[in-house]
mmJSON file of the N, C-alpha and C atoms, coordinates in Angstrom:
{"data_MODEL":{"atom_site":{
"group_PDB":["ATOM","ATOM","ATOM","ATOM","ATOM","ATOM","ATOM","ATOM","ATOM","ATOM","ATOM","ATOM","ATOM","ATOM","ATOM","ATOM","ATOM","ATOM","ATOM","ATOM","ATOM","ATOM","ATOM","ATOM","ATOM","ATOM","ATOM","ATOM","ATOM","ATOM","ATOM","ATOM","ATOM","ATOM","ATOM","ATOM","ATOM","ATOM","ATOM","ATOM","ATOM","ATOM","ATOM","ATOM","ATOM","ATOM","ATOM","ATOM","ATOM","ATOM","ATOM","ATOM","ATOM","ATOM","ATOM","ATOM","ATOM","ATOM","ATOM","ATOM","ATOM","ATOM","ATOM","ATOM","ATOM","ATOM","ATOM","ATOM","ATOM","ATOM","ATOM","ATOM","ATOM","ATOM","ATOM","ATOM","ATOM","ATOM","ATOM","ATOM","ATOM","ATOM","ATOM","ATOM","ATOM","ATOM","ATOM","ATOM","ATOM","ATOM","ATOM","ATOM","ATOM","ATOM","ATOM","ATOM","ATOM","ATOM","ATOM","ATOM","ATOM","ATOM","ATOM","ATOM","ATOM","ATOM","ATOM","ATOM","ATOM","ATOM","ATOM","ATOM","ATOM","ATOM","ATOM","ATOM","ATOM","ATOM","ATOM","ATOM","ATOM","ATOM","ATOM","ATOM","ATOM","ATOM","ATOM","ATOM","ATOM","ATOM","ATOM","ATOM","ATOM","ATOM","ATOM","ATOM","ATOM","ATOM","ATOM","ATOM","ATOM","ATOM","ATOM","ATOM","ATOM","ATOM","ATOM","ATOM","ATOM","ATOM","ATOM","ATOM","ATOM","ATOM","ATOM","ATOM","ATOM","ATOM","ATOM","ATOM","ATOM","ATOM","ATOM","ATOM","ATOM","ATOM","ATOM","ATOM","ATOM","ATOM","ATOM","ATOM","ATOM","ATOM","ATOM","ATOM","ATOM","ATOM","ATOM","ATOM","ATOM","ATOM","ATOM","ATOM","ATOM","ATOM"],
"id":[1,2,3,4,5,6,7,8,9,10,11,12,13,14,15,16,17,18,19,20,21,22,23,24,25,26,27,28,29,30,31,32,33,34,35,36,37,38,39,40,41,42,43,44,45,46,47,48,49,50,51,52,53,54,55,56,57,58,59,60,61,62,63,64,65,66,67,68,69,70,71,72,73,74,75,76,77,78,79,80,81,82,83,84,85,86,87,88,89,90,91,92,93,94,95,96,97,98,99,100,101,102,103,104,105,106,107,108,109,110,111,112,113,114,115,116,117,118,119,120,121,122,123,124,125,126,127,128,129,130,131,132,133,134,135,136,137,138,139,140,141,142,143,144,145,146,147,148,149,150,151,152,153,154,155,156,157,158,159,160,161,162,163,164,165,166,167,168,169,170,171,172,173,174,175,176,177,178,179,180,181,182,183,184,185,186],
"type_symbol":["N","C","C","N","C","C","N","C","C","N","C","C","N","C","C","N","C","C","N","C","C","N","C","C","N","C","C","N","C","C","N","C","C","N","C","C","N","C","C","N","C","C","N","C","C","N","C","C","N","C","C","N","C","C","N","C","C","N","C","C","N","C","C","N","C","C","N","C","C","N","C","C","N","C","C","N","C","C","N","C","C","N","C","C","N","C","C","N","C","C","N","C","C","N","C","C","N","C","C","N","C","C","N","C","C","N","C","C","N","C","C","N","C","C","N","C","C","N","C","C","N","C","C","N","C","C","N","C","C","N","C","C","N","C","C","N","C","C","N","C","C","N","C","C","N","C","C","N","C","C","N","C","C","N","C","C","N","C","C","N","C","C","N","C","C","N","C","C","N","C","C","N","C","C","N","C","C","N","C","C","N","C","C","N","C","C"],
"label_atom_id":["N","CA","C","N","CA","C","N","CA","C","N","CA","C","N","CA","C","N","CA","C","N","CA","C","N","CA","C","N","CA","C","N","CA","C","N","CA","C","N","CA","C","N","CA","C","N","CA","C","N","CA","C","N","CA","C","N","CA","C","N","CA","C","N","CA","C","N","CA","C","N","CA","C","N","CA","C","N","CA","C","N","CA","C","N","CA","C","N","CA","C","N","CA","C","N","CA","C","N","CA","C","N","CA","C","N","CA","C","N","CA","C","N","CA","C","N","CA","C","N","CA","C","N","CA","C","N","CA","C","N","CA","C","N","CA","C","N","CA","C","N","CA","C","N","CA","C","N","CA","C","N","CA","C","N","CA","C","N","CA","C","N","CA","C","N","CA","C","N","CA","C","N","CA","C","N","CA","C","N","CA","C","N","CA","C","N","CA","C","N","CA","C","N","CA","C","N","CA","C","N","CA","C","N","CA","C","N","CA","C","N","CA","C","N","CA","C"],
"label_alt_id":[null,null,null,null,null,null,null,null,null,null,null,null,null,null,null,null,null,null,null,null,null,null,null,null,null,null,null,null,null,null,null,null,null,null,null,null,null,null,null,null,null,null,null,null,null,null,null,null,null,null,null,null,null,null,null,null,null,null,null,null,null,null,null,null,null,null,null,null,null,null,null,null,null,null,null,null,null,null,null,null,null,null,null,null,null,null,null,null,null,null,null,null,null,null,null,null,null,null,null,null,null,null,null,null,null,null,null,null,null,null,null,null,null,null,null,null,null,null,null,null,null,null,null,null,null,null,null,null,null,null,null,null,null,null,null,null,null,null,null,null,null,null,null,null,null,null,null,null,null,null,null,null,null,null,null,null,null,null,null,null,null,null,null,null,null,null,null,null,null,null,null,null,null,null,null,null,null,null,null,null,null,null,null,null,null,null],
"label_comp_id":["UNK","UNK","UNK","UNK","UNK","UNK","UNK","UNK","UNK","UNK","UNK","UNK","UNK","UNK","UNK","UNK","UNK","UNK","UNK","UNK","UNK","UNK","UNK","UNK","UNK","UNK","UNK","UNK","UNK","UNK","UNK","UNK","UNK","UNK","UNK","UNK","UNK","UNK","UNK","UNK","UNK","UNK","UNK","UNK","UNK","UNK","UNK","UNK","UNK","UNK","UNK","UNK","UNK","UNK","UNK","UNK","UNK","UNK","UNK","UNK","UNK","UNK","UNK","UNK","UNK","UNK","UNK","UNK","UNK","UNK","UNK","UNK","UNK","UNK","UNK","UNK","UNK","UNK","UNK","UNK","UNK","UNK","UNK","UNK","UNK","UNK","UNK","UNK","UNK","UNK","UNK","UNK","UNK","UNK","UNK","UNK","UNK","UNK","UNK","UNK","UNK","UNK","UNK","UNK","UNK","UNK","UNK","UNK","UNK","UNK","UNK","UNK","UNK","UNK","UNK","UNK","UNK","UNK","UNK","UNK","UNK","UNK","UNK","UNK","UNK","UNK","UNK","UNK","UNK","UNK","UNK","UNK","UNK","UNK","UNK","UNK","UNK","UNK","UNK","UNK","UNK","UNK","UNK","UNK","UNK","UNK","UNK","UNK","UNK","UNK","UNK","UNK","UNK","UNK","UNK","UNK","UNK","UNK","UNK","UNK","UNK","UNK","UNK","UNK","UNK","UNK","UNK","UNK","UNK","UNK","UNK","UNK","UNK","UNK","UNK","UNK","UNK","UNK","UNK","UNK","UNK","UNK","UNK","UNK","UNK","UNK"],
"label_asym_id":["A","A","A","A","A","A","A","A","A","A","A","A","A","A","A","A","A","A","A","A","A","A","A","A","A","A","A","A","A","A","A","A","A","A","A","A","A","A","A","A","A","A","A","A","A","A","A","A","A","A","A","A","A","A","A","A","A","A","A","A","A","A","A","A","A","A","A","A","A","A","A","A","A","A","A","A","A","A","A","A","A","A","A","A","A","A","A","A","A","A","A","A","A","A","A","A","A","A","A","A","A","A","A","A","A","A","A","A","A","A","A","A","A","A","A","A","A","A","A","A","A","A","A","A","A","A","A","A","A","A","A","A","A","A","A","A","A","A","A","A","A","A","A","A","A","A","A","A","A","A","A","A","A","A","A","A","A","A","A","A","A","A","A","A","A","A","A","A","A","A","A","A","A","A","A","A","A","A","A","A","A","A","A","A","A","A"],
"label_entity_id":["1","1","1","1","1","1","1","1","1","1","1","1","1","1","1","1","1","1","1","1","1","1","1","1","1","1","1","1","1","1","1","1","1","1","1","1","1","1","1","1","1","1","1","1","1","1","1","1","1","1","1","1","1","1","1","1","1","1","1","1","1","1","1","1","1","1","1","1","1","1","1","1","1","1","1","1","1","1","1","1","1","1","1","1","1","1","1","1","1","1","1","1","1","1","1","1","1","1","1","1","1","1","1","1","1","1","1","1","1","1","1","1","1","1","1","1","1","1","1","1","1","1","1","1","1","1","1","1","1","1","1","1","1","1","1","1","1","1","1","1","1","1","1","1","1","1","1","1","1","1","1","1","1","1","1","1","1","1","1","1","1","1","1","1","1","1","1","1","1","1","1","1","1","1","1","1","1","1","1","1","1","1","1","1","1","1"],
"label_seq_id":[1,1,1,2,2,2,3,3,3,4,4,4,5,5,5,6,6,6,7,7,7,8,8,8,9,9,9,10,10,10,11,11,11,12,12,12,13,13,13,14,14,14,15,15,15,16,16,16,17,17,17,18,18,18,19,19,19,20,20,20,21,21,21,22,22,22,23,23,23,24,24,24,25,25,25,26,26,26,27,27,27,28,28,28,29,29,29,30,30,30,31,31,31,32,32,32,33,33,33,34,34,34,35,35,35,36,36,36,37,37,37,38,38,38,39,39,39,40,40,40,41,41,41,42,42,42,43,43,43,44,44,44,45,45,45,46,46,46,47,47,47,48,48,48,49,49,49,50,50,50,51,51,51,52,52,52,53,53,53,54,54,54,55,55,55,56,56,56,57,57,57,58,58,58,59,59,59,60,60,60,61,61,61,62,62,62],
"pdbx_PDB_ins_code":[null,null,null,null,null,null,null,null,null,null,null,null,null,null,null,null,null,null,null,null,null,null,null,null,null,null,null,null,null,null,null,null,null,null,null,null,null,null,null,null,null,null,null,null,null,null,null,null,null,null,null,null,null,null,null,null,null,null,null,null,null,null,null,null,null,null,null,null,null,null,null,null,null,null,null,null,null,null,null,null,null,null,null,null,null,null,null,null,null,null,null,null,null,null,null,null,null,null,null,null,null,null,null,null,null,null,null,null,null,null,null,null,null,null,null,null,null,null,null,null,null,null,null,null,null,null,null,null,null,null,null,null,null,null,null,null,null,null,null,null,null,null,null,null,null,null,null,null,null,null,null,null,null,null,null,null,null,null,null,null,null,null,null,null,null,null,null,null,null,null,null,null,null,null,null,null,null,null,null,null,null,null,null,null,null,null],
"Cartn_x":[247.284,247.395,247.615,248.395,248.902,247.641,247.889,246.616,247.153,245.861,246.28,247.067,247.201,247.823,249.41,249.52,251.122,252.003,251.2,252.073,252.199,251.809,252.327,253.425,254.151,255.116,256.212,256.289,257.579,259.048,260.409,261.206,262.042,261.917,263.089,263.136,262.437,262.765,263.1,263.667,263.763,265.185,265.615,267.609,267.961,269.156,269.411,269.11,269.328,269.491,268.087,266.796,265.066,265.324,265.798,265.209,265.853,267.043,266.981,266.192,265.297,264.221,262.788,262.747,261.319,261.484,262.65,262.857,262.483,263.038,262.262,260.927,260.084,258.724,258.135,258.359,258.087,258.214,258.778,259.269,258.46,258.578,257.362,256.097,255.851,254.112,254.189,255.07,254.902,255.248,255.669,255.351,254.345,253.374,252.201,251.387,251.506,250.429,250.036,251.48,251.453,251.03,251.736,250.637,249.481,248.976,247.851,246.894,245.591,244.204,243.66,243.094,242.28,241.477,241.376,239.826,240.144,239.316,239.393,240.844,240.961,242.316,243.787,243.549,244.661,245.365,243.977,243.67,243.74,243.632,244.048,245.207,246.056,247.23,248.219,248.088,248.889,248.649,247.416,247.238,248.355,248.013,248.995,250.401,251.465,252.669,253.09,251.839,251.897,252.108,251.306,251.702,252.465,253.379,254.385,255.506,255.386,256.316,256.656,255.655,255.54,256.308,255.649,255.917,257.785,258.012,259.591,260.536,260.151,261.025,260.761,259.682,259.711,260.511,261.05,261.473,263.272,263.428,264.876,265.185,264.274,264.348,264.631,264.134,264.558,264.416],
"Cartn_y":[-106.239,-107.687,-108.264,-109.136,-109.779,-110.501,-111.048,-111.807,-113.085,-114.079,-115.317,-116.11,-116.152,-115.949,-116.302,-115.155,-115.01,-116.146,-116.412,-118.333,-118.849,-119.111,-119.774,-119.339,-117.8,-117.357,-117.441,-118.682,-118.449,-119.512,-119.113,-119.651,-119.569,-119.766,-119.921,-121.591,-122.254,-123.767,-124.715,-124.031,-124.425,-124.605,-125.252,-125.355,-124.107,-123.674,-122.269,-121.978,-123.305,-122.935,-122.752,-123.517,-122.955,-122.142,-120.879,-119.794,-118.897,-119.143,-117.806,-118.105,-118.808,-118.341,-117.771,-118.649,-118.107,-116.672,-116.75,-114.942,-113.868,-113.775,-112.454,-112.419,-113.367,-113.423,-113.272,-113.86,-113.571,-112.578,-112.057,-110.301,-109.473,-109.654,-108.374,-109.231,-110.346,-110.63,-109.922,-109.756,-109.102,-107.62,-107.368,-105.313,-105.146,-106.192,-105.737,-106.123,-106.835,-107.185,-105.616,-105.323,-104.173,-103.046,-102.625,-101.899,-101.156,-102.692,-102.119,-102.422,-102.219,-102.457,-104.052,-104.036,-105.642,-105.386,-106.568,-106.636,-107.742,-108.258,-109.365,-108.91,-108.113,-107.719,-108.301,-107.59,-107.937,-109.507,-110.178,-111.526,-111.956,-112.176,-112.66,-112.343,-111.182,-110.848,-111.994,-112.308,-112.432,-113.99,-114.413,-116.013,-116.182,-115.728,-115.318,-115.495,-114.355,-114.854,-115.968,-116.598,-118.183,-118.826,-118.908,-119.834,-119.643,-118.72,-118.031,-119.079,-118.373,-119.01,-120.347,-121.365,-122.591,-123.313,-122.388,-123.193,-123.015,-122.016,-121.489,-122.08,-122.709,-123.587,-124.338,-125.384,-126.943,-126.693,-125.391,-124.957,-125.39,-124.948,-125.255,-126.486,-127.289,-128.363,-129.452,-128.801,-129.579,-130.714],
"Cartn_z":[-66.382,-66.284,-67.682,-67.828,-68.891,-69.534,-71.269,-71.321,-70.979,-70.998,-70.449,-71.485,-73.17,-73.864,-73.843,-72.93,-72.625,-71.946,-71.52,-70.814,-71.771,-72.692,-74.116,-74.894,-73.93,-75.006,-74.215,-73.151,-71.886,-73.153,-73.054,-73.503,-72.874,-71.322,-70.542,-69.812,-70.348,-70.608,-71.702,-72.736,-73.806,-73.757,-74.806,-75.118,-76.041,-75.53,-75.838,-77.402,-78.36,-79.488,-80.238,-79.231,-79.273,-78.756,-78.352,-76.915,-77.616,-79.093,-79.83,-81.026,-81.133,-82.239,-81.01,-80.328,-79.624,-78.581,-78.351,-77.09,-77.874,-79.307,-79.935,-80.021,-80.299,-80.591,-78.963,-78.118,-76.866,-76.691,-76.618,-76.214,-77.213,-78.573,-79.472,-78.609,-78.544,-78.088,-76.286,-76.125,-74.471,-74.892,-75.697,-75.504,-76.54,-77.628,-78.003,-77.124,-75.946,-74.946,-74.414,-73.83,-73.468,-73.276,-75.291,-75.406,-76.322,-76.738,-77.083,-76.671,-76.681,-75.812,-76.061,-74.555,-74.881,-76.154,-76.95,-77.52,-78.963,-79.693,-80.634,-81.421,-82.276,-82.339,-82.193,-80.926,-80.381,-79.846,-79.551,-79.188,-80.382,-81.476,-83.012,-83.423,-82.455,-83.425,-82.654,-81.255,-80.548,-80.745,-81.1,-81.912,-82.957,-83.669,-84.735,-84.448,-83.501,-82.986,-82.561,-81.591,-81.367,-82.421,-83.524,-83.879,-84.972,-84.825,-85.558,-84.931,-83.693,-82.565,-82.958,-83.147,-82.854,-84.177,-85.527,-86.876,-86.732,-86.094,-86.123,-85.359,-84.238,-83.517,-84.201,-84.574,-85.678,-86.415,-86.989,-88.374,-87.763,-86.621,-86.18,-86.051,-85.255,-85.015,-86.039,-87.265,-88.452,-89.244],
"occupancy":[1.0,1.0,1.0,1.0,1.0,1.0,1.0,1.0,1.0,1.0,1.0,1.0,1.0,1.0,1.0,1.0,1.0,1.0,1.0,1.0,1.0,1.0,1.0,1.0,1.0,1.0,1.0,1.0,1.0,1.0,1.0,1.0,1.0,1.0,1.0,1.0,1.0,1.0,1.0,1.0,1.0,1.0,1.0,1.0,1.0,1.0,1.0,1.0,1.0,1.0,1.0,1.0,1.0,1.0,1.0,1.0,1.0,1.0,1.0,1.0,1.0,1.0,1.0,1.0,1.0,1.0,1.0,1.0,1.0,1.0,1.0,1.0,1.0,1.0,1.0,1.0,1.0,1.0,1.0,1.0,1.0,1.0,1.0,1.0,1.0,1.0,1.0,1.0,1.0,1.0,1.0,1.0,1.0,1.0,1.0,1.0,1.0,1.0,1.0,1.0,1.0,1.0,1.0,1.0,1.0,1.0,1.0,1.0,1.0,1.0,1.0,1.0,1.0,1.0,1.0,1.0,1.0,1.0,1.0,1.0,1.0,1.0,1.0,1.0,1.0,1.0,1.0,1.0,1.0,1.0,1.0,1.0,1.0,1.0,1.0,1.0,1.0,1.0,1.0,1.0,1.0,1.0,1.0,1.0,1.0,1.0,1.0,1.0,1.0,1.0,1.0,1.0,1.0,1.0,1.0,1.0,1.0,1.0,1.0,1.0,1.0,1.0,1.0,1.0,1.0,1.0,1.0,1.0,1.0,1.0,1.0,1.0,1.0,1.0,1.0,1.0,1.0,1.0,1.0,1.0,1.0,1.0,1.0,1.0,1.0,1.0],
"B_iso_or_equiv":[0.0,0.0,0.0,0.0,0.0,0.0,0.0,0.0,0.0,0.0,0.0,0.0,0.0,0.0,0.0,0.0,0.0,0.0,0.0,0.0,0.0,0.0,0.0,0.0,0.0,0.0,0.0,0.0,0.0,0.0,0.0,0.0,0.0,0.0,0.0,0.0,0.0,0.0,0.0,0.0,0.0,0.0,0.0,0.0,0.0,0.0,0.0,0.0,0.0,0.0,0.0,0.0,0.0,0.0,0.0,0.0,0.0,0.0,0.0,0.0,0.0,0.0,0.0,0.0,0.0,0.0,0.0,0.0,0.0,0.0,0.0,0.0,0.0,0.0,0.0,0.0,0.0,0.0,0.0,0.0,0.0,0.0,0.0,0.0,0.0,0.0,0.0,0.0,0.0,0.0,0.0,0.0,0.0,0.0,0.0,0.0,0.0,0.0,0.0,0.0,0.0,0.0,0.0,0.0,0.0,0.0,0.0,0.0,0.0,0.0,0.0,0.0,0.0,0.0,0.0,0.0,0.0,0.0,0.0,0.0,0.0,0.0,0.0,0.0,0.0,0.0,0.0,0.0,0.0,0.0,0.0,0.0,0.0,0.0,0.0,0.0,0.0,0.0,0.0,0.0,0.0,0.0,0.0,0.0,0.0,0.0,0.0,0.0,0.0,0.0,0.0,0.0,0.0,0.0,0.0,0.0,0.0,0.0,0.0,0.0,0.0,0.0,0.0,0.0,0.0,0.0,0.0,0.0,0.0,0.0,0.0,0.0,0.0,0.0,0.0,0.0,0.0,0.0,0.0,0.0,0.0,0.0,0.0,0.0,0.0,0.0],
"pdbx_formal_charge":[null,null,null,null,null,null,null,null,null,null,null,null,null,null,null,null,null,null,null,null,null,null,null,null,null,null,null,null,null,null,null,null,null,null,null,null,null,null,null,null,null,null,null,null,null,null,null,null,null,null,null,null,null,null,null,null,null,null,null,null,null,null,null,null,null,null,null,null,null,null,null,null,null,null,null,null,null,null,null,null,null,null,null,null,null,null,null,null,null,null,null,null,null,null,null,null,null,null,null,null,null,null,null,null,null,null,null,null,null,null,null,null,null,null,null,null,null,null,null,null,null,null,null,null,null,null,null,null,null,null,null,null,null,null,null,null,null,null,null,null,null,null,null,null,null,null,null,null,null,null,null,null,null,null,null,null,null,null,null,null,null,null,null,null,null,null,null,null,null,null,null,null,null,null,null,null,null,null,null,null,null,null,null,null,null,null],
"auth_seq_id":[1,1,1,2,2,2,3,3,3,4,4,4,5,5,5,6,6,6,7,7,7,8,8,8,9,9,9,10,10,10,11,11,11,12,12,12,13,13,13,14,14,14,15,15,15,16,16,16,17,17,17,18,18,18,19,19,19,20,20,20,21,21,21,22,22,22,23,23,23,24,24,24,25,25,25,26,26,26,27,27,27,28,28,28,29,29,29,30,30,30,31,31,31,32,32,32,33,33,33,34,34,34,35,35,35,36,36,36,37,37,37,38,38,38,39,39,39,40,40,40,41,41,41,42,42,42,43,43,43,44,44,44,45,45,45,46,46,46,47,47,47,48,48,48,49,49,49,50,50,50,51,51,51,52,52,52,53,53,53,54,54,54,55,55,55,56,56,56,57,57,57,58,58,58,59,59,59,60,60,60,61,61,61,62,62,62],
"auth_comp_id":["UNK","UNK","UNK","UNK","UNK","UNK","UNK","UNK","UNK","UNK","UNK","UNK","UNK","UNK","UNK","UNK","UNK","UNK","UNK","UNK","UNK","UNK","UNK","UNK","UNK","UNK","UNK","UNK","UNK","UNK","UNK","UNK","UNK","UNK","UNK","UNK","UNK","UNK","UNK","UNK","UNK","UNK","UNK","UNK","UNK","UNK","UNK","UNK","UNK","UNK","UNK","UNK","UNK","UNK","UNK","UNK","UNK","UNK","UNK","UNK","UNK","UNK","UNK","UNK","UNK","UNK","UNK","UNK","UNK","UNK","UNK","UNK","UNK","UNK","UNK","UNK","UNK","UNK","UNK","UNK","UNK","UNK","UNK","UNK","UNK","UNK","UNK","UNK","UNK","UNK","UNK","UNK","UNK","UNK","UNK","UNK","UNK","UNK","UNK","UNK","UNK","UNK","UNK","UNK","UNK","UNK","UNK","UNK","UNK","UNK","UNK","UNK","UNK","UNK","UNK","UNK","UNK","UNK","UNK","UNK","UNK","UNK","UNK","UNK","UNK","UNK","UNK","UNK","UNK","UNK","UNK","UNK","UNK","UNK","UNK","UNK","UNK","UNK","UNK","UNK","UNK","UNK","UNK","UNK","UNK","UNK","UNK","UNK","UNK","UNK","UNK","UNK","UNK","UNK","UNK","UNK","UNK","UNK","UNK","UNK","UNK","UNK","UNK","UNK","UNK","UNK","UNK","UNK","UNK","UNK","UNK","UNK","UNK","UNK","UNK","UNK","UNK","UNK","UNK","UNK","UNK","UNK","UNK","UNK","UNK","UNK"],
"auth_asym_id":["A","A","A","A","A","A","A","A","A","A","A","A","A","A","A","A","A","A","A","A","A","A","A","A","A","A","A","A","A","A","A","A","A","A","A","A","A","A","A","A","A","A","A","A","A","A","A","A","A","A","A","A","A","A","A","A","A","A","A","A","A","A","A","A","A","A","A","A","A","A","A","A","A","A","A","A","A","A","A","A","A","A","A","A","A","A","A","A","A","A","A","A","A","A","A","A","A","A","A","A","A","A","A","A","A","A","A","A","A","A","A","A","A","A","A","A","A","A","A","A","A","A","A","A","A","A","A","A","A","A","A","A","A","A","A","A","A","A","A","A","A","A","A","A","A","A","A","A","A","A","A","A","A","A","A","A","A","A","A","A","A","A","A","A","A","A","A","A","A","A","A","A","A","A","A","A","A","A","A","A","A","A","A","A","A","A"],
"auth_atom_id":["N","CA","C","N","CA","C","N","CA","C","N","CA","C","N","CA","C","N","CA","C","N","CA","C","N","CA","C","N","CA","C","N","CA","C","N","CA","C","N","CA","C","N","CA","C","N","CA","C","N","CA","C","N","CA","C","N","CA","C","N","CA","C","N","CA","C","N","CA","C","N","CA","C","N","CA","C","N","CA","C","N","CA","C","N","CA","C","N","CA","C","N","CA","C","N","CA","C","N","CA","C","N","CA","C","N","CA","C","N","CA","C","N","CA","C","N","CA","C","N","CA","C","N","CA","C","N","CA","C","N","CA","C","N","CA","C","N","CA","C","N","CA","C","N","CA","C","N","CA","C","N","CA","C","N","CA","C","N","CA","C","N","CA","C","N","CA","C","N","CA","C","N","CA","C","N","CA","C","N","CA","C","N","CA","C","N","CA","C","N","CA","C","N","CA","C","N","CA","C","N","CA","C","N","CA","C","N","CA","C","N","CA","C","N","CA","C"],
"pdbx_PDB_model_num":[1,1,1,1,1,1,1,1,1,1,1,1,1,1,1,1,1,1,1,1,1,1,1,1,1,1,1,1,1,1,1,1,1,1,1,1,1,1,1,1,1,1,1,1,1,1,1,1,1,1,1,1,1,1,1,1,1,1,1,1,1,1,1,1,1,1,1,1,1,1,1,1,1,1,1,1,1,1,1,1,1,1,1,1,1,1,1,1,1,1,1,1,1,1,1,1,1,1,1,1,1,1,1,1,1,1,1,1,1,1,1,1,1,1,1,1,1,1,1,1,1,1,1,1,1,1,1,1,1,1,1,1,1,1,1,1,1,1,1,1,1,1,1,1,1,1,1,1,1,1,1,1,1,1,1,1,1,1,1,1,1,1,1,1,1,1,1,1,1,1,1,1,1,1,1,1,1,1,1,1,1,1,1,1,1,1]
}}}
């Protein structure tokens, strides 16, 4: 089961030209969901991509 996390990394409502900065980061945060094990970790790393995610679309947006 996915973490709950992962709804925060959907970019298939975005405008195409957000959905190629956020689809890569979505995609590494969905195959490190994958596979590595629950636990604080992993839940901090994937914080982390978020708000990777987030500073990087503002960053397009411009």
């Amino acid at each position: 089961m996915a973490s709950p996390i992962m709804k925060h990394f959907a970019y298939e409502h975005l405008p195409a030209h957000l959905q190629e900065v956020s689809k890569p980061i979505g995609e590494l945060a969905r195959q490190m969901d994958e596979a590595l094990p629950d636990g604080a970790e992993k839940s901090a790393g994937l914080r982390k991509l978020l708000e990777a995610n987030d500073c990087l679309v503002r960053a397009r947006l411009g």
